[in-house]
N, C-alpha and C positions, 0 to 999 in steps of 0.2 A: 595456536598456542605452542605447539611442537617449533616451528620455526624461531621464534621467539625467544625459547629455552637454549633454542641451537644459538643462537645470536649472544646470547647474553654467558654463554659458557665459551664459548669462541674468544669474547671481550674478559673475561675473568682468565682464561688460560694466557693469552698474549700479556696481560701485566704480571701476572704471576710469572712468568718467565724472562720479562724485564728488570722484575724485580729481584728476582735472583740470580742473573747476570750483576746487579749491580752490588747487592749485600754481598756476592762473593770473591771480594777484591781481594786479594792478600798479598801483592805484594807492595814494598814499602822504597819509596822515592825520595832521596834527599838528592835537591837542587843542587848541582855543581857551578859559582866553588862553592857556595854557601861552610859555615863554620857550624859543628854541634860537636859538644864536650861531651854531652851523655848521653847513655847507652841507649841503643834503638833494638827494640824486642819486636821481630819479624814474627807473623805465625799465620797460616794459612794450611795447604795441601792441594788444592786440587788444579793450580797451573798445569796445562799442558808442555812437554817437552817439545818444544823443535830442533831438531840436529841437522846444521849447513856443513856438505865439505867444499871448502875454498881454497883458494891459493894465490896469493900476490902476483902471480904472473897468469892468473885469465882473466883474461878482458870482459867478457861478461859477468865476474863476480865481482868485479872492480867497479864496475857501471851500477849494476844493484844495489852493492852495500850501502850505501847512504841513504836508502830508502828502504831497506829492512829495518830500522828499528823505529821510523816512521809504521810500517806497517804493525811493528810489534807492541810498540805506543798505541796504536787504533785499536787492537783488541785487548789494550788495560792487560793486567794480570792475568788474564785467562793464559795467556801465550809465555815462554819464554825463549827465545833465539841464544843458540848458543852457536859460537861458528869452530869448525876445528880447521887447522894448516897442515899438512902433511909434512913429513919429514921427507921427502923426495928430493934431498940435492938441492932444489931451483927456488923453494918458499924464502923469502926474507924470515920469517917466523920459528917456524918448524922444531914449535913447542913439542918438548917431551908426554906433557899431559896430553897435549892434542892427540898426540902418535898413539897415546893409550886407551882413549876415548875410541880412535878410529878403530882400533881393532877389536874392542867392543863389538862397535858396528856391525866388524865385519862377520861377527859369529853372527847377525841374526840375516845380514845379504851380503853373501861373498864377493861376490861382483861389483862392491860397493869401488867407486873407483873418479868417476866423470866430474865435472866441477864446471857450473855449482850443482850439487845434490842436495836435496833437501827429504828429510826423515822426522814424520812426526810417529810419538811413544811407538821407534821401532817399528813402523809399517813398511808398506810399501816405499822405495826410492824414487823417487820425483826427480828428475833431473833438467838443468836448464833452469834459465828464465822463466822460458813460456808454460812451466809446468806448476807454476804458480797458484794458476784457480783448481789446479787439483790438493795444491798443498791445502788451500782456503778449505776445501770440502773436505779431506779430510781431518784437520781440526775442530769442524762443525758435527762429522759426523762420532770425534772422538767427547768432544763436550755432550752427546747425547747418550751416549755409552760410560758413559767415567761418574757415574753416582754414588762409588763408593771408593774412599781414599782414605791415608794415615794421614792425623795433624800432625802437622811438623810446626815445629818454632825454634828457630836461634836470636841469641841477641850480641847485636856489632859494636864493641866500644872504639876509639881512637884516641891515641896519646902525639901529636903529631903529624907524620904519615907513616907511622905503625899500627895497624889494626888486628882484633883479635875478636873473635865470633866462637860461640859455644852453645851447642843444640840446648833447649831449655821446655821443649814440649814437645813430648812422640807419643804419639795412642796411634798404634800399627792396626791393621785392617787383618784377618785372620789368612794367613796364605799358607800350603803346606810345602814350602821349600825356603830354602834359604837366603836370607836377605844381609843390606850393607846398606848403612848411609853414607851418601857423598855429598862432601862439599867441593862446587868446583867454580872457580875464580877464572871471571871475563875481562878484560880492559877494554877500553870504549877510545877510539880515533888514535890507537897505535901506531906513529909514523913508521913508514916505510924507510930500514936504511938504506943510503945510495951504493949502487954494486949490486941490484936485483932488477931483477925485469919488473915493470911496472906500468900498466898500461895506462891507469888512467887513476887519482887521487892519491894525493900525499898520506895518506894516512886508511886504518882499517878497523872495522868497526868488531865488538861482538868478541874479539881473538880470547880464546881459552888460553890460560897459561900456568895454572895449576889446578890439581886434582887428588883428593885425600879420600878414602873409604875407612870405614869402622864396619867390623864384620860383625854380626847380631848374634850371634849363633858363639861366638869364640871371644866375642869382647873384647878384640884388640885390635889395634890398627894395621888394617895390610898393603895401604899403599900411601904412598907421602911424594907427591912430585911437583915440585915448586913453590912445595909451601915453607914459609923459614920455619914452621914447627906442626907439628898433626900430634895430638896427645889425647889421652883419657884409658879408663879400663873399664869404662861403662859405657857403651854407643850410647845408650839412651838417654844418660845425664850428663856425661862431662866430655863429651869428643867435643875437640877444639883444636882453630887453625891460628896460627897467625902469619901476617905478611905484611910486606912494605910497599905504600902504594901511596906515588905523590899525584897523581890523574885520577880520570871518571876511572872505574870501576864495576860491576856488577860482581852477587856472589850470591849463589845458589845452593840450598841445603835439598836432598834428592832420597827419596827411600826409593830402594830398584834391587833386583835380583845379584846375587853376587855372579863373578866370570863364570866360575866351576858351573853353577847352576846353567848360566845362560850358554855354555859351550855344550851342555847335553840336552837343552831344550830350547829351542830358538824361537818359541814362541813366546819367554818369558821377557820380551825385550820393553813391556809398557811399564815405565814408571810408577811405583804405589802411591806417590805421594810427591810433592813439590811447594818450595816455596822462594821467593827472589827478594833479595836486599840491591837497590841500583844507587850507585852517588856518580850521577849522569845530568845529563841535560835534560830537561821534563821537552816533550813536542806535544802531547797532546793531556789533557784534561780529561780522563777515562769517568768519571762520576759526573763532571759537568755534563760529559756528551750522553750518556744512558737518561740525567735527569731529562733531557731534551726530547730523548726519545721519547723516553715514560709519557711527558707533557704533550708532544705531540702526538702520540697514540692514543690517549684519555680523549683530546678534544675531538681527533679525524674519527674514531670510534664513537663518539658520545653522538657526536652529528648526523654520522650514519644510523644510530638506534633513532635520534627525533627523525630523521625523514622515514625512515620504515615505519614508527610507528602513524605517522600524519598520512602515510599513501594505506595502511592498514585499515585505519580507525573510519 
C-alpha cells in the first residue's frame, strides 16, 4: 500500500508541475509582419532574466546567435534573452543602453568581460559556448527557487511604426530596499553595417537598444536612453515609453533593484518581477509542446500504474 501511495504522489506531482509550467505563460507574441491596430495588454511576472555579453566581431557569438532564440522559444516565456554590445571601439552596435546595462553587470561580477558571457537573475558568469548546460541549470535551478514575484503588466498600442507601452498592473512583492521599473527595448535580426568585422551572418539577433528606469521610491524617471520619450510621475501607473520601430522587436517591462542599491549590495542583482511583449518570428509553439508533454506523461505514467498494479495483484 505504502509503495502505491508513493506511485500515485510521484504521478500527481509530475502534472502538477507540468501543469504549471504551462498556466504560467506570460509572455505575449505577435507574429511578424502580421498587422494589429489595438492595444495588446502584456501581464505576467515571473520570466527569468538571461543577460548575453556579445559583439559583432567574435566568431563564436556570431555562430550561436541564430540558435539563441530558438533556445529561448523552447523554453516559452519562462526565459527571456536579452543580448548587450559593448561600446569598445570594434562592435558595429555599441548601443548606449547596452553600455549601461553592462555596467550594471558589472557591479554584481567585475570581471564581467569575455564574449559570449552569459548571466542568468545576476549569477554566476558562464562564458563561451560550451558553458551552455551550465546556463540550462541554472535557469532550472532558478525556476525552483523563484516562487515569489511582482505582477507586472504593460500594454503596447501602434500608430504605424510608432509604438507606445505604459505599465498598467504592479503588485510588488515586499523587499526592504529600493526598487525601479525598466522597460528595455530589443531588435530581432539587426543587419550588420559594412566597415565592421564580421565573422559570420548578416545580421544580429536579441540587440538591446534602449532602456528607461522609473524609480519607486522618488517617482520620477531616472534614466531615458534610446527611447524617443520615458514619461510619468507615478512608476506604478503611468510610466511609459515610446519608440519608432519598423522591424521585429521585443520589449520588456522588469522590476529590479535600483544602481545605488545594487552598487552597495551585489547580491541584489535577481530581478523581482518580468514580463516580455515580442513582434518576431514565432519558432516554436510553447503550449502545443507542454500539451504534449502533459499527454505523454498521463499515458507513459498511467501504463506504468496498470503494469505495477497486474504484477502486484
Amino acid at each position: 500500500m505504502f509503495n502505491r501511495r508513493m506511485v500515485l504522489i510521484v504521478l500527481i506531482a509530475v502534472l502538477i508541475s507540468l501543469s504549471m509550467q504551462t498556466s504560467n505563460v506570460t509572455a505575449v507574441v505577435k507574429e511578424h509582419p502580421s498587422q494589429w491596430d489595438q492595444e495588446v495588454n502584456v501581464t505576467g511576472g515571473r520570466t527569468l532574466l538571461v543577460e548575453e555579453l556579445s559583439a559583432t566581431w567574435c566568431t563564436s557569438c556570431a555562430e550561436i546567435d541564430p540558435y539563441l532564440q530558438q533556445v529561448a522559444d523552447s523554453h516559452g516565456s519562462r526565459i527571456s534573452i536579452v543580448t548587450y554590445h559593448p561600446s569598445d571601439g570594434e562592435d558595429a552596435f555599441q548601443p548606449e543602453a547596452a553600455n549601461h546595462r553592462i555596467n550594471r553587470m558589472k557591479m554584481i561580477n567585475p570581471d564581467l568581460g569575455s564574449t559570449p558571457s552569459f548571466v542568468v537573475e545576476g549569477g554566476e558568469v558562464r562564458v563561451g559556448p560550451d558553458s551552455w548546460p551550465d546556463v540550462q541549470k541554472d535557469i532550472l535551478r532558478k525556476e525552483t527557487e523563484n516562487q515569489q514575484y511582482s505582477d507586472l503588466g504593460f500594454s503596447i498600442s501602434r500608430d504605424s511604426e510608432k509604438y507606445s507601452a505604459t505599465i498598467n498592473e504592479f503588485i510588488p512583492i515586499s523587499v526592504d530596499f529600493d526598487t525601479q521599473i525598466t522597460f528595455i527595448l530589443m531588435k530581432h535580426e539587426l543587419t550588420v553595417p559594412d566597415g565592421f568585422v564580421n565573422p559570420a551572418g548578416a545580421t544580429r539577433d536579441r540587440v538591446v537598444t534602449a532602456v528607461a528606469t522609473c524609480n519607486l521610491a522618488q517617482n520620477n524617471i531616472t534614466q531615458n536612453i534610446g527611447f524617443e520619450f520615458a514619461s510619468g510621475d507615478d512608476c506604478s501607473n503611468n510610466f511609459s515609453v515610446g519608440f519608432n520601430q519598423s522591424n521585429k522587436f521585443s520589449l520588456i517591462l522588469i522590476h529590479e533593484s535600483t544602481e545605488n542599491e545594487l552598487s552597495n549590495n551585489s547580491m541584489l542583482g535577481e530581478n523581482l518581477g518580468l514580463v516580455e511583449f515580442a513582434y518576431r518570428d514565432i519558432n516554436v509553439d510553447e503550449t502545443e509542446d507542454y500539451l504534449k508533454i502533459i499527454i505523454f506523461s498521463i499515458v507513459a505514467l498511467g501504463a506504468i500504474w496498470v503494469i505495477y498494479e497486474r504484477k502486484t495483484s
